[in-house]
VEXVEX-873483 format. One line per 3 residues: number of its first residue (from 1); their letters; for each residue x negated, y, z negated of N, C-alpha, C, O. Coordinates in pm, 1 decimal, always signed. Layout:
NUM) A) X Y Z X Y Z X Y Z X Y Z; ...
This chain:
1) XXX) -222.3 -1433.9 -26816.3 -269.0 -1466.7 -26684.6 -296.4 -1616.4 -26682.4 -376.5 -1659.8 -26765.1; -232.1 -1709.0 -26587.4 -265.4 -1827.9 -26582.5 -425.3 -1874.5 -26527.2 -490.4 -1804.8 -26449.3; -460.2 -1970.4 -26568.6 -572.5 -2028.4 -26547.0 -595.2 -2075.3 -26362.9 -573.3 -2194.8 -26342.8
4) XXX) -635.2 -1992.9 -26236.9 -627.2 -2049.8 -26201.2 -745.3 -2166.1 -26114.4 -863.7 -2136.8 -26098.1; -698.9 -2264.6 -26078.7 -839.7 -2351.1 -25991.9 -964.4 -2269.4 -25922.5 -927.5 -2172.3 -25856.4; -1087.0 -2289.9 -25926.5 -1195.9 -2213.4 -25882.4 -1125.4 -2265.2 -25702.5 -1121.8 -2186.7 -25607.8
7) XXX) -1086.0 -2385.0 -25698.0 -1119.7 -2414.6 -25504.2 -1007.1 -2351.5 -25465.6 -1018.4 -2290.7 -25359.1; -903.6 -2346.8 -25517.7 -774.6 -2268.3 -25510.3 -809.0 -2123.8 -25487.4 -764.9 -2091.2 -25377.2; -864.7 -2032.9 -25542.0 -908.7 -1917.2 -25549.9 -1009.6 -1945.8 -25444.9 -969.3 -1877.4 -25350.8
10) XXX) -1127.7 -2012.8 -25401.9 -1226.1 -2000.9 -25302.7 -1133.5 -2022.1 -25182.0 -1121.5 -1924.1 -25108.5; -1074.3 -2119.9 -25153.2 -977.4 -2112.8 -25056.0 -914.0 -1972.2 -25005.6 -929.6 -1931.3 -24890.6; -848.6 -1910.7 -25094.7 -802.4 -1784.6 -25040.6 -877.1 -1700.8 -25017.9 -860.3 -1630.1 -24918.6
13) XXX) -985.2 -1682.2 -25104.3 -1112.1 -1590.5 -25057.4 -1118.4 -1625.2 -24909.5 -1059.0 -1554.5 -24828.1; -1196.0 -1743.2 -24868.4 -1229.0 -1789.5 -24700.9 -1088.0 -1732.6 -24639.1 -1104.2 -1626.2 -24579.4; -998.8 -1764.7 -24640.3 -866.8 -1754.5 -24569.6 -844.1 -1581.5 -24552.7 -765.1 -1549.0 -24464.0
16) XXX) -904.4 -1477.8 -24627.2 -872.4 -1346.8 -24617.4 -991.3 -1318.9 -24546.0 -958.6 -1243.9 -24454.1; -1139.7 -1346.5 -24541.1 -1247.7 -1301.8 -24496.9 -1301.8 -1247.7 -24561.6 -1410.7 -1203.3 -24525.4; -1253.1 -1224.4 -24688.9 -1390.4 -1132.8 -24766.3 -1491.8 -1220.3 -24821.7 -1487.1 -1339.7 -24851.2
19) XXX) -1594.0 -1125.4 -24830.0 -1766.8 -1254.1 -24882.3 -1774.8 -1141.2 -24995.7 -1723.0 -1032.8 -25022.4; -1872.0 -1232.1 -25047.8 -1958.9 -1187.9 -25199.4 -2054.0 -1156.9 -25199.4 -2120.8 -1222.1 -25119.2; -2121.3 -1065.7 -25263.2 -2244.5 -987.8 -25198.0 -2354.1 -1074.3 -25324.7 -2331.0 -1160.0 -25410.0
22) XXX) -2480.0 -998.3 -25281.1 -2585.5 -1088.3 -25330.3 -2609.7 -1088.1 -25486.4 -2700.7 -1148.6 -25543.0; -2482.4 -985.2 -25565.7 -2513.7 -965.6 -25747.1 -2430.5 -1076.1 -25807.6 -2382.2 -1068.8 -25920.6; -2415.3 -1187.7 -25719.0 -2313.7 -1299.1 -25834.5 -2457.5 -1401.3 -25842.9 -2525.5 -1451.6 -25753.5
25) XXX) -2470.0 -1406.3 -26015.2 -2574.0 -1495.6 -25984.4 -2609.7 -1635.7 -26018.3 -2722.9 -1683.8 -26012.7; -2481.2 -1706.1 -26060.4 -2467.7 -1857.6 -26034.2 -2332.9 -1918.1 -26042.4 -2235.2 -1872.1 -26101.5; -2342.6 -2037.8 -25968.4 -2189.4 -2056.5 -25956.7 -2045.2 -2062.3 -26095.3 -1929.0 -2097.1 -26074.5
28) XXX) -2084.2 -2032.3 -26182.6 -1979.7 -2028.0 -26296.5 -1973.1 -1865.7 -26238.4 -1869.8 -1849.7 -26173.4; -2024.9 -1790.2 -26243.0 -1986.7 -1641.6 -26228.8 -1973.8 -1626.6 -26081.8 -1934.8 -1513.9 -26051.4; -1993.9 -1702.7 -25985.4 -1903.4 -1699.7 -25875.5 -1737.9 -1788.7 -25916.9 -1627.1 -1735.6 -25924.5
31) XXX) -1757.3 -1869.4 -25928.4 -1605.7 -1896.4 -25969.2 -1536.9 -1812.0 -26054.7 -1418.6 -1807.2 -26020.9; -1563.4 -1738.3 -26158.7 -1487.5 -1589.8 -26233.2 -1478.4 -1553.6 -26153.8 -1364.7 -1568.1 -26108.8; -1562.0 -1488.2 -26076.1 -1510.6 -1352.7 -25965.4 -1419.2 -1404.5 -25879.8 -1336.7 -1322.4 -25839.8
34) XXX) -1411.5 -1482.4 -25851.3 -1277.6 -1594.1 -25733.8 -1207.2 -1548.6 -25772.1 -1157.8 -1448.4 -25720.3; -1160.2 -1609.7 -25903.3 -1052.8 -1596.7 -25964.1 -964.3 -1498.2 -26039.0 -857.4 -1508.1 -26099.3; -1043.7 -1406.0 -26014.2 -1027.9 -1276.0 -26050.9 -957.2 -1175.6 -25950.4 -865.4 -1093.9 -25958.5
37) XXX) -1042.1 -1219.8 -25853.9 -977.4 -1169.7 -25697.8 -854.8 -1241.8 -25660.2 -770.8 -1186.8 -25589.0; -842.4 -1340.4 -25696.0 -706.0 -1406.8 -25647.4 -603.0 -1336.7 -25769.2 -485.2 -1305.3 -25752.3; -658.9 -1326.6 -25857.5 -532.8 -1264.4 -25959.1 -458.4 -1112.1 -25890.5 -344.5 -1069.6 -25909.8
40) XXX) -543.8 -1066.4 -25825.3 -477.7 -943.8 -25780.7 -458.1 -986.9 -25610.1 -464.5 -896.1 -25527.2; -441.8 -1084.7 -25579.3 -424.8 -1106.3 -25403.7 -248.7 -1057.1 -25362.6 -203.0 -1095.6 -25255.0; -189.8 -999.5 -25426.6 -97.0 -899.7 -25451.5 -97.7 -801.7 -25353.4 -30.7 -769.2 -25255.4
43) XXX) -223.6 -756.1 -25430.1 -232.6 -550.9 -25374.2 -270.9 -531.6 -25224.0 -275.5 -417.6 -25177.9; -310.7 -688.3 -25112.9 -358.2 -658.1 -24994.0 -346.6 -564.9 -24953.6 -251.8 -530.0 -24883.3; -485.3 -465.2 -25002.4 -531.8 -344.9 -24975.3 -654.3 -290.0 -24877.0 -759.4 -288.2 -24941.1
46) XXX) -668.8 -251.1 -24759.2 -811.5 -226.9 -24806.0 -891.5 -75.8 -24791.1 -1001.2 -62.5 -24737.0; -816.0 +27.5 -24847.9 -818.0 +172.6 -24872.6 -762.3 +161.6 -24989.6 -672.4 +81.0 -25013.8; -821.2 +258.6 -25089.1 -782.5 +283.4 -25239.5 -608.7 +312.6 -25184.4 -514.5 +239.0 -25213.5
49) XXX) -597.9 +474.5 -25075.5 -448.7 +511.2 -25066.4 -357.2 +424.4 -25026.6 -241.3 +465.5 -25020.9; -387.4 +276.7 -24987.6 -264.4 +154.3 -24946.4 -255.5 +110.4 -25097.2 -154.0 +41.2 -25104.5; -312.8 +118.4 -25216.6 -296.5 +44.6 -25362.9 -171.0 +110.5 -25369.1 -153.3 +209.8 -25298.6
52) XXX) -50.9 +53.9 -25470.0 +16.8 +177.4 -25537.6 +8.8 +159.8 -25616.4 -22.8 +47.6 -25655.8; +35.4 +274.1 -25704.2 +11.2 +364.2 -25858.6 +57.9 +251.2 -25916.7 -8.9 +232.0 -26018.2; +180.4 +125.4 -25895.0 +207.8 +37.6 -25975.9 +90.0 -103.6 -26070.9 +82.1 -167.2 -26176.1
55) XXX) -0.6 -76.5 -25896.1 -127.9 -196.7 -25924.4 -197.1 -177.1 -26024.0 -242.7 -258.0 -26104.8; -208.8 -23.0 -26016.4 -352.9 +30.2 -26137.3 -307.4 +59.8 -26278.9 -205.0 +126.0 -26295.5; -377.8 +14.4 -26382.3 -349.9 +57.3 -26524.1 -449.4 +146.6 -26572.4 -563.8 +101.2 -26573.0
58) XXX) -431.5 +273.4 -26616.7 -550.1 +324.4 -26648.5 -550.6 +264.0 -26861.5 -471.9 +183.0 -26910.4; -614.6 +306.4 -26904.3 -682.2 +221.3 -27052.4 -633.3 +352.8 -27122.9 -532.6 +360.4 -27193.5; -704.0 +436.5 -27098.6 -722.7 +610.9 -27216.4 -691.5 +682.0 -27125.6 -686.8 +637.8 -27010.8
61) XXX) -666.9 +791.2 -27151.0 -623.0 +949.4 -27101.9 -694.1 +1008.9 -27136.0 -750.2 +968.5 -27237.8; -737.8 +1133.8 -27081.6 -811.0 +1192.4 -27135.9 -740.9 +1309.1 -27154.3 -773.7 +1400.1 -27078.1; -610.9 +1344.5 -27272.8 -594.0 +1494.8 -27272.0 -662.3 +1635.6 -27287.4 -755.0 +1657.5 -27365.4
64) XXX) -620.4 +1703.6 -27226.1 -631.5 +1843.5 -27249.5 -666.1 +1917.5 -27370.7 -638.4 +1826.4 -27448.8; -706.0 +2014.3 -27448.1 -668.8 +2002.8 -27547.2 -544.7 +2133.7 -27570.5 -515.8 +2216.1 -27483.7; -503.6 +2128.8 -27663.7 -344.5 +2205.9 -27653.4 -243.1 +2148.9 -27612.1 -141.7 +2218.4 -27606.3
67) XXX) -234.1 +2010.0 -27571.0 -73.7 +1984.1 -27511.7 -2.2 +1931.8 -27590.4 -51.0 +1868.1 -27683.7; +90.7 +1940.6 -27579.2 +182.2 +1885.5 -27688.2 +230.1 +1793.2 -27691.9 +229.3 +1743.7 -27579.2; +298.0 +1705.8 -27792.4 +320.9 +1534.6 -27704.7 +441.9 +1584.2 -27648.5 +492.9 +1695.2 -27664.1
70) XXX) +490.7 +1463.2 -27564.5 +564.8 +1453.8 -27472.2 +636.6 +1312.0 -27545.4 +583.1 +1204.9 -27574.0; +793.3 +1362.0 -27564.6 +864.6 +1257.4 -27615.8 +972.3 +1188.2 -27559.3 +1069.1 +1263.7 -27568.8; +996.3 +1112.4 -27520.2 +1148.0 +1067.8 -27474.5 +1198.3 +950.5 -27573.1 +1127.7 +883.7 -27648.7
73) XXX) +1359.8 +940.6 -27550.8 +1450.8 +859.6 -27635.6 +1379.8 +698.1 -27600.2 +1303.2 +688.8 -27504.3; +1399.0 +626.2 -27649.9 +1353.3 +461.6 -27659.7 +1504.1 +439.0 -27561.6 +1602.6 +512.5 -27555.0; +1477.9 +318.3 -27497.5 +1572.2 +212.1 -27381.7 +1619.1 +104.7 -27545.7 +1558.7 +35.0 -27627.2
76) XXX) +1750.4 +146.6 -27522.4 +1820.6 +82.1 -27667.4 +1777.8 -111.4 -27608.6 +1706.1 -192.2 -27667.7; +1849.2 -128.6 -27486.7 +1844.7 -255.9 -27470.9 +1772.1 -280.4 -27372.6 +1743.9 -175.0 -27315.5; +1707.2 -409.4 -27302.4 +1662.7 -439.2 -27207.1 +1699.1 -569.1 -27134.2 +1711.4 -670.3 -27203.2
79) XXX) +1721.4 -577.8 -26975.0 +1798.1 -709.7 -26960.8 +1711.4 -845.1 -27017.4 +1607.3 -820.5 -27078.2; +1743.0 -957.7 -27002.9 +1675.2 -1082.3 -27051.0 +1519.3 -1081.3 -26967.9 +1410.3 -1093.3 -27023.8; +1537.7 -1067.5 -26853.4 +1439.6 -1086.3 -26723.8 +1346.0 -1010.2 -26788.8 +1268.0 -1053.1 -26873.7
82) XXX) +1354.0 -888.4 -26746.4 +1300.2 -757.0 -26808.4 +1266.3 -744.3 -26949.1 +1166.7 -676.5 -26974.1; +1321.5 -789.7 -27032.9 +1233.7 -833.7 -27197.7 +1114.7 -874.7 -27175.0 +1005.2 -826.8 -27204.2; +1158.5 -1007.3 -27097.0 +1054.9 -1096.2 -27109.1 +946.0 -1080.5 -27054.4 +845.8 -1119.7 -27114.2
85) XXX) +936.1 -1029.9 -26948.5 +784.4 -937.8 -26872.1 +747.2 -831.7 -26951.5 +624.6 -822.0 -26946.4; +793.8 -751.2 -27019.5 +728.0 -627.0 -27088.5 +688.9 -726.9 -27217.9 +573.5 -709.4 -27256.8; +762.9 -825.2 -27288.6 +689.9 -877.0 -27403.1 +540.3 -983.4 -27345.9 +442.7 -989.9 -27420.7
88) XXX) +540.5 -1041.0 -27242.9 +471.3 -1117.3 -27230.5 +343.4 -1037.6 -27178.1 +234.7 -1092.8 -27195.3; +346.2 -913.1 -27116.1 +234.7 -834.5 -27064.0 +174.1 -748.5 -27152.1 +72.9 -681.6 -27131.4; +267.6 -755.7 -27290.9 +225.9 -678.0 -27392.7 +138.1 -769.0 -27421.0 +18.9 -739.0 -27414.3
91) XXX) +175.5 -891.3 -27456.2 +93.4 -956.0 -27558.2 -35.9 -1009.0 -27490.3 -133.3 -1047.2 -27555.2; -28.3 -1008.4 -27334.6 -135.6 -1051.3 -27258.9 -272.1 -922.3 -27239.9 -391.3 -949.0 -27224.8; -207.7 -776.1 -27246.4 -259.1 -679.3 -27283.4 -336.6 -695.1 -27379.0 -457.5 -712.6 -27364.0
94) XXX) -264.2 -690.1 -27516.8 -327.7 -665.4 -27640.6 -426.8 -794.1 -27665.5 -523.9 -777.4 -27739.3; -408.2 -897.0 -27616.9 -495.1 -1039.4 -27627.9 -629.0 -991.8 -27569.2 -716.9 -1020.0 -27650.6; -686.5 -923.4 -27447.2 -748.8 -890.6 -27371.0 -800.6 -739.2 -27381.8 -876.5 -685.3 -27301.4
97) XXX) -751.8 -688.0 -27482.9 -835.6 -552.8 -27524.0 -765.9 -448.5 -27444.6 -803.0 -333.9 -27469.9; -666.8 -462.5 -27348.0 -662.1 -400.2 -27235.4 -575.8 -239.6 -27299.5 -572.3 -120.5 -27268.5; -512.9 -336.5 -27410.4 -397.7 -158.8 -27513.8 -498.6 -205.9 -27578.3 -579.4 -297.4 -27562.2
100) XXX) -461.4 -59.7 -27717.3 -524.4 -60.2 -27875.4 -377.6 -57.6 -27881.6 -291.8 -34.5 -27796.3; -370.5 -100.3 -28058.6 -293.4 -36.6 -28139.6 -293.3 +67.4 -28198.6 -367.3 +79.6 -28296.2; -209.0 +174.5 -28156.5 -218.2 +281.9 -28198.0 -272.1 +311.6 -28334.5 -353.5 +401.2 -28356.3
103) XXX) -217.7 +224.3 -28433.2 -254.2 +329.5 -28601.9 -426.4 +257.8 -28606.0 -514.2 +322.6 -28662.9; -458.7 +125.6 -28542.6 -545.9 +46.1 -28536.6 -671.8 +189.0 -28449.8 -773.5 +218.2 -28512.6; -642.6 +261.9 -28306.4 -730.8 +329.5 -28292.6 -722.4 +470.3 -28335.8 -822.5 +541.5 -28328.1
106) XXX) -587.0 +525.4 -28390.0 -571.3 +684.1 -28439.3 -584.6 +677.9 -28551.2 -614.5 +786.9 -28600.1; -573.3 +567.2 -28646.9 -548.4 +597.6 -28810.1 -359.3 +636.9 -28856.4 -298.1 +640.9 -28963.2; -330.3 +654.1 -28745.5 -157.6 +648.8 -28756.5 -82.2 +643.1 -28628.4 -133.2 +593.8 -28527.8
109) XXX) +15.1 +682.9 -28629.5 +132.4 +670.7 -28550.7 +116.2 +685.0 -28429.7 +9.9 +623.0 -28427.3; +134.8 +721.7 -28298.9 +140.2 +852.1 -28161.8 +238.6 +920.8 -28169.5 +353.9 +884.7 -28192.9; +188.9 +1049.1 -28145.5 +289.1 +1134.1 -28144.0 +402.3 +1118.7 -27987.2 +523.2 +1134.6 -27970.7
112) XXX) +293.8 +1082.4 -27899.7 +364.2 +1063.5 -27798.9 +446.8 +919.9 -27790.9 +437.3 +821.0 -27863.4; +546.3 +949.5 -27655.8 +633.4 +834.1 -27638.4 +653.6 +809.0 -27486.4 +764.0 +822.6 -27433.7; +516.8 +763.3 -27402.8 +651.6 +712.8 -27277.6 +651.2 +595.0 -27307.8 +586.6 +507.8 -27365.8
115) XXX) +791.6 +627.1 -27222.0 +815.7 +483.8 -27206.6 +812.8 +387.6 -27085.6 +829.1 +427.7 -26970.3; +788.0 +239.7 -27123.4 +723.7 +160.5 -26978.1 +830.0 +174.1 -26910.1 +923.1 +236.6 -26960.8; +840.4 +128.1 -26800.2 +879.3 +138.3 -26683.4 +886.5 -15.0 -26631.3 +788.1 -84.6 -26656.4
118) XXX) +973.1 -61.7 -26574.9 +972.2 -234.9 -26479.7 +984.2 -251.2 -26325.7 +1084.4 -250.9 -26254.2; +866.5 -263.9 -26298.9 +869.5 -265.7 -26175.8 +892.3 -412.9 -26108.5 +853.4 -505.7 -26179.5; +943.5 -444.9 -25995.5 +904.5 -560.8 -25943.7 +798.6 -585.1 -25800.7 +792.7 -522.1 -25695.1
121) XXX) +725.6 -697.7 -25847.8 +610.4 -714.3 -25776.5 +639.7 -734.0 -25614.9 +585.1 -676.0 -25521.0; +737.0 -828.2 -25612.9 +790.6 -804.9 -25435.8 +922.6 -727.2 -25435.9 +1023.0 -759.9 -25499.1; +913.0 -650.5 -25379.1 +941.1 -547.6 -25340.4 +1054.2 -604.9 -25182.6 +1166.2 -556.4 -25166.5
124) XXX) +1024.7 -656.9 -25134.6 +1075.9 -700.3 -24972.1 +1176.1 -782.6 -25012.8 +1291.1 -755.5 -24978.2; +1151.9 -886.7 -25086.1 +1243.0 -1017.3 -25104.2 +1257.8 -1058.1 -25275.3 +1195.9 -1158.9 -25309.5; +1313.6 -1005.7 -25351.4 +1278.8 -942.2 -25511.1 +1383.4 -1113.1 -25512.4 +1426.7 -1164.9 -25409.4
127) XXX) +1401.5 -1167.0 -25645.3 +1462.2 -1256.4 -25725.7 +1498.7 -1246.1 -25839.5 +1425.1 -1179.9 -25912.6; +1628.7 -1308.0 -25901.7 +1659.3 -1211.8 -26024.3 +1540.5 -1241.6 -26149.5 +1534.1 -1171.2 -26250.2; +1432.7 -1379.6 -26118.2 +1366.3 -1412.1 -26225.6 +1221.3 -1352.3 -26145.8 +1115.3 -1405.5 -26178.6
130) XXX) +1219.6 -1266.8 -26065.2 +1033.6 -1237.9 -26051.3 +963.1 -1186.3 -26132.1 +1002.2 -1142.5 -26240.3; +877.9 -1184.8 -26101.2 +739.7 -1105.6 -26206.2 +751.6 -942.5 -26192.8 +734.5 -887.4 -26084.0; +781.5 -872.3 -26308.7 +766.6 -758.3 -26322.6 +658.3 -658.8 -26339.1 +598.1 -680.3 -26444.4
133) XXX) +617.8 -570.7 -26281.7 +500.1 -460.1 -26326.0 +519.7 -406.8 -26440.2 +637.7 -372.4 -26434.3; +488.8 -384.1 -26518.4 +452.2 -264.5 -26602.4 +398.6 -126.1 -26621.9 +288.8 -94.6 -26667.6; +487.8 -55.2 -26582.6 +402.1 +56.4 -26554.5 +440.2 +228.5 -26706.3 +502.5 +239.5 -26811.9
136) XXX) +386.2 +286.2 -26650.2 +431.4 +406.3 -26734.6 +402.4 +547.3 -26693.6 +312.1 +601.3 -26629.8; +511.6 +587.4 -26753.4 +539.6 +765.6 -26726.5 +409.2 +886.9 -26740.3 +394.6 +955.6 -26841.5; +351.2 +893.0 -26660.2 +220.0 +1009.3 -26676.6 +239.7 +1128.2 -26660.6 +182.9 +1227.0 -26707.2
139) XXX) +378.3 +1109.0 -26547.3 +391.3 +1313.4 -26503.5 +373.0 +1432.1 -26603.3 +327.5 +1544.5 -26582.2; +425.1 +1371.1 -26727.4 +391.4 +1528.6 -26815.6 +281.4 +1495.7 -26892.4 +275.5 +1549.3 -27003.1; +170.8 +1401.3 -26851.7 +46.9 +1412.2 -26968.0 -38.0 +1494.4 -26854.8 -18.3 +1470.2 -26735.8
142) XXX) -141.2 +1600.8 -26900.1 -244.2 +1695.5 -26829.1 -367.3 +1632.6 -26876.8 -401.9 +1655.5 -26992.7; -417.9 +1577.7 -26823.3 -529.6 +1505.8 -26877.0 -688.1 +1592.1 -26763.0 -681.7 +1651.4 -26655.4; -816.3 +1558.0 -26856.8 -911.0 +1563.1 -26815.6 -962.3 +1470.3 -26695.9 -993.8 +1354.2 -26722.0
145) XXX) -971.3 +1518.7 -26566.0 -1041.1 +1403.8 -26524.3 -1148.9 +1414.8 -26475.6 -1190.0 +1513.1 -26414.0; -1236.4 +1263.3 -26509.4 -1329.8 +1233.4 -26484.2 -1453.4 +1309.3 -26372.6 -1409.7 +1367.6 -26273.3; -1571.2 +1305.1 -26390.9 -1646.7 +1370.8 -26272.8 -1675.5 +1255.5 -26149.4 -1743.1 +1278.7 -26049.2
148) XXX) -1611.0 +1131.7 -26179.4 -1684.9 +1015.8 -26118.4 -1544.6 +923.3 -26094.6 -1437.0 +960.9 -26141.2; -1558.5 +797.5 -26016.4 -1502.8 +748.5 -25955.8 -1553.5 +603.8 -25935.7 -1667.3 +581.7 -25894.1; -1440.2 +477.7 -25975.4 -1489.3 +359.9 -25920.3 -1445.2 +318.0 -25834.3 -1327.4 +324.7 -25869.5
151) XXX) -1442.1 +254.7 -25693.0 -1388.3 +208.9 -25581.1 -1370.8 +66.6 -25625.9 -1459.9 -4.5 -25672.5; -1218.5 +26.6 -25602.1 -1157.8 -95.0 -25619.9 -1201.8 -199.9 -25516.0 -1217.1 -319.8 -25539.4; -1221.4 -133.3 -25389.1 -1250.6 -171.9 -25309.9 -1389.7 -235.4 -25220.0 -1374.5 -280.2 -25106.4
């Protein structure tokens, strides 16, 4: 994620209308939160159901217990474009806590395998060099969910 300007980020804040409520409590942690919000000024959302499934990353799963992994074949090759967004979001991931390494949090391997997925971020007017999503295959994991809920919004 690039570094970006606190007035750059306050700028777009003013320019959309949203304000900051009274728990930011001095200006270094108002400038994080700016900039934080401008990192996702993407998803112009403002109902969880306008996000799509592409915006959100969930961290853990919570399986079931009894399921079995779910395996598919590995993508032998990937184009140049497309390398380069799944390697660079990996490593921006794993820099940021956001994956584990598997043998690092199981003690070995995963049994399971999806595999990511490349999405592109504009969608309307795409370019052969844009920024790709990262996303991944959930349909066959049965997971536990949660009793609770955070609003993005």
């Amino acid at each position: 994620m690039e570094k970006v300007d606190a007035e750059v980020a306050g700028n777009w804040v003013e320019n959309t209308g949203a304000t900051l409520g009274p728990g930011i409590l001095n200006l270094v942690c108002r400038d994080r939160v700016l900039r934080l919000l401008y990192t996702y000024q993407d998803l112009n959302a403002t109902e969880s159901e306008h996000i799509e499934a592409t915006d959100l990353f969930e961290h853990k799963v919570k399986l079931k217990e009894g399921i079995e992994p779910w395996i598919r074949s590995n993508q032998k090759r990937w184009l140049v474009g497309q390398e380069y967004w799944l390697q660079k979001t990996d490593r921006e991931g794993l820099r940021r806590g956001m994956y584990d390494g598997t043998i690092f949090t199981n003690s070995k391997l995963s049994s399971w395998n999806a595999q990511p997925v490349l999405v592109l971020k504009d969608k309307i007017d795409p370019g052969p060099r844009d920024e790709m999503r990262v996303t991944f295959n959930y349909r066959d994991i049965e997971e536990n969910l949660l009793g609770f809920f955070l609003e993005l919004m």
